[in-house]
C-alpha positions as semicolon CSV with decimal commas, in nm:
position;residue;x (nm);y (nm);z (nm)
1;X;9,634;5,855;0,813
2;X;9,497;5,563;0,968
3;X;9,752;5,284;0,976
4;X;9,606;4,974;0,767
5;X;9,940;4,748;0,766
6;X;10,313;4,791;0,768
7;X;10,336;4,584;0,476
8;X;10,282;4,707;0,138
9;X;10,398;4,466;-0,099
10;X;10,522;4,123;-0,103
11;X;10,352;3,754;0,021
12;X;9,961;3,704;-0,055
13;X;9,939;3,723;0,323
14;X;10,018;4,079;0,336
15;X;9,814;4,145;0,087
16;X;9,507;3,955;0,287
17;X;9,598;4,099;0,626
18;X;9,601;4,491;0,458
19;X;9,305;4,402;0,305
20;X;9,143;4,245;0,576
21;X;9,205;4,548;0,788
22;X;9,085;4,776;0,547
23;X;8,761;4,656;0,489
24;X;8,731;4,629;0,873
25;X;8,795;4,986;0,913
26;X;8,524;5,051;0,636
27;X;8,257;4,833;0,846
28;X;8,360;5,065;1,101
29;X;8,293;5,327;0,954
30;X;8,012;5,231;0,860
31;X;7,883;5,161;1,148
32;X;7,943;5,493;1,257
33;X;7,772;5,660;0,973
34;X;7,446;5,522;1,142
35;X;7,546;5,738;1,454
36;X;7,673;6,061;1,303
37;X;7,504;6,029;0,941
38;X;7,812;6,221;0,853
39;X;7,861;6,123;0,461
40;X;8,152;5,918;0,341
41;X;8,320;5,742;0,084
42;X;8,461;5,396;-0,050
43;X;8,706;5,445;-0,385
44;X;8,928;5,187;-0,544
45;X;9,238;5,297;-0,733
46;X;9,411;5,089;-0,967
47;X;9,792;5,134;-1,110
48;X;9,693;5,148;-1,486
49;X;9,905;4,881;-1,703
50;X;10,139;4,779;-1,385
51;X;10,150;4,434;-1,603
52;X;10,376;4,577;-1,850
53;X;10,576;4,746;-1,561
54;X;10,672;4,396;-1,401
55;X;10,751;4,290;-1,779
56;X;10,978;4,536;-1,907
57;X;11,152;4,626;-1,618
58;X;11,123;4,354;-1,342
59;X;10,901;4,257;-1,035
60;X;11,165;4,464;-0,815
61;X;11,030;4,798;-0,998
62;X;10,719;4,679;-0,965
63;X;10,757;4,694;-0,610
64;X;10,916;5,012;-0,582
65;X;10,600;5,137;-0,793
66;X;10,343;4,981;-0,528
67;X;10,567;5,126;-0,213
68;X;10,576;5,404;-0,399
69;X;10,222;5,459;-0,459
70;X;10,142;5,380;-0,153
71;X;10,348;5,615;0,049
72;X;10,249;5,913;-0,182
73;X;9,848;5,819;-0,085
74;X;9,928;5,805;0,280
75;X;10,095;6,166;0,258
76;X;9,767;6,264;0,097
77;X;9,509;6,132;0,300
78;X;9,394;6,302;0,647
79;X;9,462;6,175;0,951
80;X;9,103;5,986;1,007
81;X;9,111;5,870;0,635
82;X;9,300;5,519;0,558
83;X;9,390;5,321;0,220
84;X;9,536;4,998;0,214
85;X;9,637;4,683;-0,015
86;X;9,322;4,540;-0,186
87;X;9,491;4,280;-0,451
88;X;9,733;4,341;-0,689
89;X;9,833;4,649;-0,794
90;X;9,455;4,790;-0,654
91;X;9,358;4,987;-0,318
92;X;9,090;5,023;-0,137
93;X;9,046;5,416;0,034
94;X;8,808;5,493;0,317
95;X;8,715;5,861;0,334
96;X;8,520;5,894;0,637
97;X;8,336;6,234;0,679
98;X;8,413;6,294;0,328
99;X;8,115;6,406;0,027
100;X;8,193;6,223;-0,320
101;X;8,336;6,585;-0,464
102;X;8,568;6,590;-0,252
103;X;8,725;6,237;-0,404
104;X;8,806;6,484;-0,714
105;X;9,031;6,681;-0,541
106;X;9,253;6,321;-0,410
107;X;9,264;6,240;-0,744
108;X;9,431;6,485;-0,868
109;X;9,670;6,539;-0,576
110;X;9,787;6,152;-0,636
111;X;9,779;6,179;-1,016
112;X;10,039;6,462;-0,960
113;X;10,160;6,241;-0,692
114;X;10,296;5,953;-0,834
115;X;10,283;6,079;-1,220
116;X;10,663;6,038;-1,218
117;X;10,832;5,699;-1,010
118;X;11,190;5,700;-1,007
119;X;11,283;5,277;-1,038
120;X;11,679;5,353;-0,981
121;X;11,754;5,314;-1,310
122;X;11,504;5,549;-1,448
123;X;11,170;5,729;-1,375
124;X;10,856;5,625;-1,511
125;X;10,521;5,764;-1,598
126;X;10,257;5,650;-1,391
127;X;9,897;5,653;-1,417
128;X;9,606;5,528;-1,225
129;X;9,184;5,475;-1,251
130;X;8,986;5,517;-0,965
131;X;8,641;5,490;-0,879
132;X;8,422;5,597;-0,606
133;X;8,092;5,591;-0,400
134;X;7,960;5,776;-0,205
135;X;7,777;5,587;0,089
136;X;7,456;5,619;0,189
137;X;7,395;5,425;0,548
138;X;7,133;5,164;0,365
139;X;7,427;4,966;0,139
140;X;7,684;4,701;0,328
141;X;8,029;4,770;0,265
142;X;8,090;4,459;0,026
143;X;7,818;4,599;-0,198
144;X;7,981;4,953;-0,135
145;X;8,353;4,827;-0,245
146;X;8,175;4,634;-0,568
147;X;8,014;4,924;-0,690
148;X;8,345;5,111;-0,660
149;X;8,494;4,815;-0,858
150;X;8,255;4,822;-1,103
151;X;8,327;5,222;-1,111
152;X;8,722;5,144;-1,218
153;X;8,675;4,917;-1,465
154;X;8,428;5,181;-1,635
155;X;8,717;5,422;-1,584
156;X;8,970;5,185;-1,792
157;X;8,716;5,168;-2,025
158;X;8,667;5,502;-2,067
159;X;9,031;5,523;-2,141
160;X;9,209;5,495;-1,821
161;X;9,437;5,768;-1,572
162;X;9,064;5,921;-1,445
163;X;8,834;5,936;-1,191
164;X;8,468;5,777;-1,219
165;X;8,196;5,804;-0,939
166;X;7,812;5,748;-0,806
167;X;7,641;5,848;-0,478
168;X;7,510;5,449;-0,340
């Protein structure tokens, strides 16, 4: 997978660096779209109810629940693909090359990924919304990632631990 940042959880500037980085690589992509007009996707996933995973059990299992999320999307993703820190407990994945049904079959892959997050003193059951769009060479990538944002929150809405999704 494309390497966004070493640093997956911790100070606000790791979080601005990954996502920083991310979004570049997006642009780039982007940018190559107009070359290749080879299709590709922006989705945002985030960790459903992580709140009440920092309050019940401490900010130190909330990290192992970030690292661990993010390690199990990195195994997941192909080698040209990259995902990396947005805010929070979100993420931001760039699927170059990629058609929006093939965001289905990620989804499920991580669901079964990271359904289960041993914390040391226990495992948990873990859950996450995602949504996605699908590119189409005409939209900027800020517009791109806010469509995708507005595609999670209709997936929490809808009841959370699912996938929602629109071609741009």
């Amino acid at each position: 997978a494309y390497e966004i940042s070493a640093c997956l959880v911790g100070s606000e500037m790791c979080i601005r660096d990954s996502r920083r980085a991310v979004q570049e690589y997006a642009e780039q992509v982007r940018n190559e779209f107009a070359q290749t007009n080879k299709p590709f996707v922006l989705a945002l996933a985030d960790i459903d109810h992580f709140k009440s995973v920092n309050d019940t059990y401490g900010h130190d299992a909330g990290d192992i629940v970030l690292t661990t999320f993010a390690e199990r999307a990195k195994l997941l993703i192909r080698q040209h693909d990259a995902v990396g820190r947005w805010g929070g407990e979100e993420w931001l994945f760039v699927l170059p090359a990629t058609e929006l049904s093939a965001t289905n079959g990620l989804f499920e892959r991580l669901r079964k990924a990271v359904a289960e997050i041993d914390i040391g003193t226990q495992t948990l059951n873990i859950t996450f919304s995602m949504g996605a769009v699908q590119a189409d060479g005409q939209t900027d990538v800020t517009s791109l990632i806010n469509q995708a944002d507005e595609l999670l929150y209709k997936a929490k809405r809808n009841g959370r631990d699912q996938l929602c999704t629109k071609t741009s």
